[in-house]
N, C-alpha and C positions, 0 to 999 in steps of 0.2 A: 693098631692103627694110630698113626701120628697125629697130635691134635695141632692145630692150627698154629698157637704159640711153634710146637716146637717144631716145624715147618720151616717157621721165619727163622727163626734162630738159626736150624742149620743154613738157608739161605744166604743170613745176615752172615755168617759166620764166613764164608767165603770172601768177604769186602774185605778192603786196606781196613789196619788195626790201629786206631792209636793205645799206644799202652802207658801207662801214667806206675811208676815206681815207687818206691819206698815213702807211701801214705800208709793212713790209717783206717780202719774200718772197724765199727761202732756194731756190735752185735749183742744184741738187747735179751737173746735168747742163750746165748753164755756167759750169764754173770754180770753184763751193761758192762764189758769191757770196750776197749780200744785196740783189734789187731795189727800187726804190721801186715801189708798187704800190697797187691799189685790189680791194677785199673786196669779193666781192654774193654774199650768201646768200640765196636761197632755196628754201623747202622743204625735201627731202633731197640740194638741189645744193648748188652753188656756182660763183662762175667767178672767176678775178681777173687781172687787168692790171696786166702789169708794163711801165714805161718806161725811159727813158735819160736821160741828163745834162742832157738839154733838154727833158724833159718830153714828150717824144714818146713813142708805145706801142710797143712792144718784140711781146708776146707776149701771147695769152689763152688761159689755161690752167681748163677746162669742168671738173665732179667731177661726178661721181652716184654716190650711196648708196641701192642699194634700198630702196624703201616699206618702212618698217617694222624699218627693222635701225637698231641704233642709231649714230650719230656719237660718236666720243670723242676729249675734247680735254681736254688738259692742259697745263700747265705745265711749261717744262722747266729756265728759270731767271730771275734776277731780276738787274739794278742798280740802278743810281740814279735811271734814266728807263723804262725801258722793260721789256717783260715778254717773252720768248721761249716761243712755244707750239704745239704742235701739233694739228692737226688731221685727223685722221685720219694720214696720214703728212706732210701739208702742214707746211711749217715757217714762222714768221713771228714778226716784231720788232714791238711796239706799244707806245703807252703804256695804262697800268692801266685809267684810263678805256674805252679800245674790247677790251681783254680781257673787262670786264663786259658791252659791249652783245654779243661774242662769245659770253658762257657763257650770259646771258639767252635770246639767240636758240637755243641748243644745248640747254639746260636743257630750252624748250620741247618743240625736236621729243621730246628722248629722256625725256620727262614717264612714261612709260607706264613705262620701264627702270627711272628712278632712284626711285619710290614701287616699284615689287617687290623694290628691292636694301636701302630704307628698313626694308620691310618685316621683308622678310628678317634684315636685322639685329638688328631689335627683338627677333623671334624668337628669334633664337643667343641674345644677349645676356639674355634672359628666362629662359633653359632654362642658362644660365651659372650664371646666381644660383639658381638651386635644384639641379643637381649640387654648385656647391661647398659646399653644407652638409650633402655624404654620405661619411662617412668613406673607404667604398671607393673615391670619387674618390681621397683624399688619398692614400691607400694604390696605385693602382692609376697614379696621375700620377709620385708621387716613384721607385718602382721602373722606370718606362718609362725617366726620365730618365738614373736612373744608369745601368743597361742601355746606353745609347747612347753613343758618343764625344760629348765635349763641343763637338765643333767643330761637330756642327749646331745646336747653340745661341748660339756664341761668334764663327764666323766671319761676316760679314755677307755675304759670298756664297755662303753654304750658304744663311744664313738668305734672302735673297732669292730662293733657287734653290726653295726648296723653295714658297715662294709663287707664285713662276712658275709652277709647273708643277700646282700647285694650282688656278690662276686659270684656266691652259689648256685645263683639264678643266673646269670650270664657274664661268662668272663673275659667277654671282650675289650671291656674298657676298664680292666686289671691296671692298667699303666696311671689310669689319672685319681687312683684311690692314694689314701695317705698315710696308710697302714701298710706296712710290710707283710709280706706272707706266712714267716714264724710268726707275729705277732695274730695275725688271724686263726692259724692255725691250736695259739696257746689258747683261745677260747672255747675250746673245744676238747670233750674228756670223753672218752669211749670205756662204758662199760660190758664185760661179759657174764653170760650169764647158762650156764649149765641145764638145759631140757632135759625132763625124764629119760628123753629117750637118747640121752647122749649127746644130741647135738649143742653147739655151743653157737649162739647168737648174741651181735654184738650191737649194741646203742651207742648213738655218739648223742649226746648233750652239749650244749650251745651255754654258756653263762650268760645269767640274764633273760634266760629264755622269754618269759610273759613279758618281761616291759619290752624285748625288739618285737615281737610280735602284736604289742598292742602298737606301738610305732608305726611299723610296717603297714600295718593293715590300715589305723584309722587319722596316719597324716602322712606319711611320706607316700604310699600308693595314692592316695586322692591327691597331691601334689603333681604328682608323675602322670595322674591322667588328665589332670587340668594344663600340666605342660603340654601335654600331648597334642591335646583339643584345640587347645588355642592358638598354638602356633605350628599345628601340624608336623607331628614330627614321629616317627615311627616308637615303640616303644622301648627298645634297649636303647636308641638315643635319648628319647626323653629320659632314662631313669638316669643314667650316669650324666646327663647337663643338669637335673634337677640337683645330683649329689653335689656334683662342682659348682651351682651360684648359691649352693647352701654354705658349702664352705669359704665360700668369699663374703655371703651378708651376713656370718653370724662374727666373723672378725669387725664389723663396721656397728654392728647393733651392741655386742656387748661392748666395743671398748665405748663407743657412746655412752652406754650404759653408767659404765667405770667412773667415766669423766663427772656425769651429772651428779654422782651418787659421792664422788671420795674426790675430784680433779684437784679442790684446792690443792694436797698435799704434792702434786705432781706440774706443779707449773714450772718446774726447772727440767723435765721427761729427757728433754734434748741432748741435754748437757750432764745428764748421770749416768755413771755405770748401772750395769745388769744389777750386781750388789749394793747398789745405793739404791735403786728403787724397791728395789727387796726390804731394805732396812725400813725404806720411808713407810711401806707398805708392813710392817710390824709393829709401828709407830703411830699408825693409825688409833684413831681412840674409842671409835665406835662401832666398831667390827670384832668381828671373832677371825682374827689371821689362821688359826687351822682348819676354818670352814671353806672345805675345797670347792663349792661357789663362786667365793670370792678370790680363790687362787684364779680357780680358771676363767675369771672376769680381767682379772690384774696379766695371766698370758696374752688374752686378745686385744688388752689394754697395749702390754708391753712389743705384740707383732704390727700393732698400729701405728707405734712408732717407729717401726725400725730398727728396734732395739739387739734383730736377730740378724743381721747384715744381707737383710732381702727373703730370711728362709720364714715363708708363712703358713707352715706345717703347725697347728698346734702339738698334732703328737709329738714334732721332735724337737719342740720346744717345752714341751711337759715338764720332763726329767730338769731340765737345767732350770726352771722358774723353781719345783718343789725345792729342788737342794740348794738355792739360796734362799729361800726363804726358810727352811729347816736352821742353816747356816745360823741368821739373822736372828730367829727366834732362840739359838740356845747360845747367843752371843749376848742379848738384853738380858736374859736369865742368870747369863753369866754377871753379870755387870750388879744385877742385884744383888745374884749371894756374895758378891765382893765389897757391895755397899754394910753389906749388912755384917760383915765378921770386921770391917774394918769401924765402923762406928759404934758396935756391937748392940745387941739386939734390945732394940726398944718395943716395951709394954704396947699393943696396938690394943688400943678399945673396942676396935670389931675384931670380930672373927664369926666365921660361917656358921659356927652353934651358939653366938650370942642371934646371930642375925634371925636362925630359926626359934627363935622364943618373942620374935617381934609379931605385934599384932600388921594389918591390914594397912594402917596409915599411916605406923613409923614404918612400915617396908617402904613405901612411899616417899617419905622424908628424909630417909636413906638413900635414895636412890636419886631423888632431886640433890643432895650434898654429895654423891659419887660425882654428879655429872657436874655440880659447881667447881668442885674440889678437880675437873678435866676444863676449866676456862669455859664451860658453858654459863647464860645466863639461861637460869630454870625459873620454871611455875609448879605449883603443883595444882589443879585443879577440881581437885578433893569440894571447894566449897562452892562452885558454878556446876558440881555434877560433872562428872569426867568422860561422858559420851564415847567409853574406850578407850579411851586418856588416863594415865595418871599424871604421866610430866610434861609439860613440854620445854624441851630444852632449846636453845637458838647459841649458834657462832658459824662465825664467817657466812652470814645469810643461808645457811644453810637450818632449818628448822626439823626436830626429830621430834616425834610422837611417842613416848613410853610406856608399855603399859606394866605394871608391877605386882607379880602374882606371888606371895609368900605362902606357898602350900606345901602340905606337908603326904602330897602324891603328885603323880607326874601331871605334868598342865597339859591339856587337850588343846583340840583345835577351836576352842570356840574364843579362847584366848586371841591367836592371831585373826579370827573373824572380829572383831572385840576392835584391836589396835589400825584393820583397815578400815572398819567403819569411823574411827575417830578419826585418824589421819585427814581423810574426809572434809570430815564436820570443824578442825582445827587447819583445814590447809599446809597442810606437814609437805618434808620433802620426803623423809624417811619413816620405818617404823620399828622401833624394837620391841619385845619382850623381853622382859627379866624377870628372874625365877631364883628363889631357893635350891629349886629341885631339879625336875629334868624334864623333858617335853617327851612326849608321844612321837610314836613313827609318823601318824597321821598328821599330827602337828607340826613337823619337820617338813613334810610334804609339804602342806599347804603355805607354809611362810616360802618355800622356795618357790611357789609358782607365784604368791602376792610380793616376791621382795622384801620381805622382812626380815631383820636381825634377830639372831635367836640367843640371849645370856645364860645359858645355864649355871648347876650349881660349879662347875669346876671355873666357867669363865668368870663367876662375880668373884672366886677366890681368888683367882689371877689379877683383878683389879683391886679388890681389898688390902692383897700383900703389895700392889705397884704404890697405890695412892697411899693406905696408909701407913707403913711402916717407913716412914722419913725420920 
């Protein structure tokens, strides 16, 4: 007896053919080659033929997709000639040309999908622009955010994680997410795994898993049901409006953020290139430029300007901020080891194993002359009792709280509990720690959710070799 699938198939099989010619096809189960092959679509099938070196047929490999369900195919990358794309999970090489008579023929069948998701969109997007002109939005978006570690806003595989699993649960409003779907798809690893009895069962794993699930569960789902509640709105609307004025207030919170925190260096924003803000922004003096925090403050800084010619996608502005800032950072680097073989290498009196033989309040005295020797005026507050404090440093009205831990194991969290308590008590605008050594995971954490700077021991050697070796 004939199962269903292949029912339709012979059905399908009777319909006009489009047939798509000398592509490729990607078969994972022969070696992750690339065959030469031939495409025939019809209906909700498909079949295609692959051959060998001589143009002789190899294999044909039959698809059916139930009546009615939809076919999805994308893109999964580009060169010079050709387009790599999927199909369903079918993989294949073309050129741009049969990619289109591809998406024409697919656009058809899944006609009925893509006007509900069109729809759909218009919708969110319509109900967008009348919340954002209600104060308690502004009010109720900017408090959600700060509430949250910055890293589901800053890391792109949270951010993607959390689209994922958004999309999972309902994929109607697939069109106004900001992740492509190879890109959701790479977070996700499927393991196999061999039962006594033979059989083989497969897991798929999600990166990230506990932190989107602590997410999910204990602020973006109480988010989506306060959307819901308050302005009545069914729930797969509310989830995908909640996604979209999330991704419109965290571009407006953090580049604010940006501004109060670093603006001085950026008050020409208008009038510099992408790599001139990159530069200014490695130039910075009281930051750590590889802590991707601050990267991904300095993107929403940089989509707030305008800086991406309208495109307010951070994912696909990611890629292009990292490599100028990579750029800029091994161009300063550069410029040192060029200072330094052309005037040749002068005696530096510190170095990071003198600095580890300092007691408690030359680490302090050190770090108040780091921060003189950067145009700050310093205090050290060693003799008023330091309340969390050890330096405080002041330029450009801008006031920083230090606090300076010379240990000889990693510095905990009680550190940055320590540096917000004094900020405090000192009226700071910022706060850092500096360390010898390294900080803890926990420690890490909690300065990212209090906003604090964190020195460790590679960053003081990066200032020691900047400042002192003149």
């Amino acid at each position: 007896m004939k199962s269903e699938a292949d029912n339709q198939y012979e059905q399908d099989s009777k319909l006009p053919h489009t047939i798509i010619e000398d592509i490729y096809y990607y078969n994972e189960d022969d070696g992750e080659k690339y065959y030469k092959s031939k495409l025939e679509l019809f209906g909700n099938c498909s079949h295609t033929t692959t051959y060998d070196n001589l143009g002789q047929p190899l294999k044909g490999i039959g698809r059916t997709t139930g009546e009615g369900s939809e076919i999805e195919v994308s893109i999964v990358s580009k060169d010079s000639d050709d387009i790599y794309i999927l199909i369903g999970d079918a993989r294949y090489c073309m050129s741009e040309d049969k990619v289109a008579t591809v998406m024409k023929f697919y656009n058809n069948i899944n006609k009925s999908f893509i006007d509900a998701r069109l729809e759909f969109k218009d919708n969110v997007l319509n109900e967008v622009k009348k919340l954002k002109q209600l104060a308690i939005i502004d009010t109720i978006l900017n408090n959600y955010i700060e509430d949250i570690s910055p890293s589901y806003f800053i890391d792109y595989k949270l951010i993607v994680g959390i689209e994922l699993m958004i999309v999972n649960k309902s994929d109607i409003g697939k069109l106004l997410l900001k992740s492509s779907p190879e890109y959701r798809k790479s977070l996700i690893t499927t393991t196999t795994k061999n039962q006594n009895n033979g059989t083989i069962s497969c897991y798929e794993h999600i990166e990230n898993i506990d932190l989107l699930n602590d997410y999910m569960a204990n602020h973006f789902r109480l988010l989506v049901k306060l959307i819901s509640k308050k302005f009545n709105y069914e729930e797969n609307l509310a989830t995908y409006l909640t996604q979209e004025l999330i991704s419109i207030w965290v571009i407006k919170y953090f580049a604010n953020t940006w501004r109060s925190e670093v603006g001085e260096y950026f008050l020409d924003i208008n009038s510099i290139s992408l790599s001139d803000a990159a530069l200014k922004y490695c130039c910075i003096d009281n930051i750590d430029p590889n802590n991707m925090t601050n990267v991904g403050k300095l993107i929403y800084f940089l989509i707030d300007c305008d800086k991406f010619e309208g495109n307010t996608n951070y994912l696909d502005n990611h890629e292009k901020v990292i490599n100028e800032v990579l750029s800029a950072l091994e161009n300063k680097k550069l410029l040192l080891f060029e200072k330094k073989l052309i005037q040749g290498k002068k005696r530096n009196k510190f170095t990071i194993e003198i600095i580890d033989l300092m007691n408690g309040l030359e680490f302090e005295d050190f770090i108040s002359l780091i921060f003189s020797k950067m145009g700050y005026n310093c205090e050290v507050t060693k003799a008023s009792g330091d309340q969390g404090v050890d330096v405080i440093a002041n330029k450009n009205e801008v006031k920083i709280g230090i606090q300076a831990k010379c240990y000889s194991s990693k510095v905990s969290n009680s550190a940055i509990q320590e540096v917000v308590t004094g900020m405090k008590f000192y009226n700071c605008d910022k706060g850092i720690v500096v360390t010898n050594n390294y900080f803890t995971a926990s420690a890490s954490q909690i300065a990212q959710i209090h906003n604090v700077t964190l020195w460790d021991r590679d960053m003081l050697k990066i200032k020691i070799n900047e400042i002192f070796q003149e």
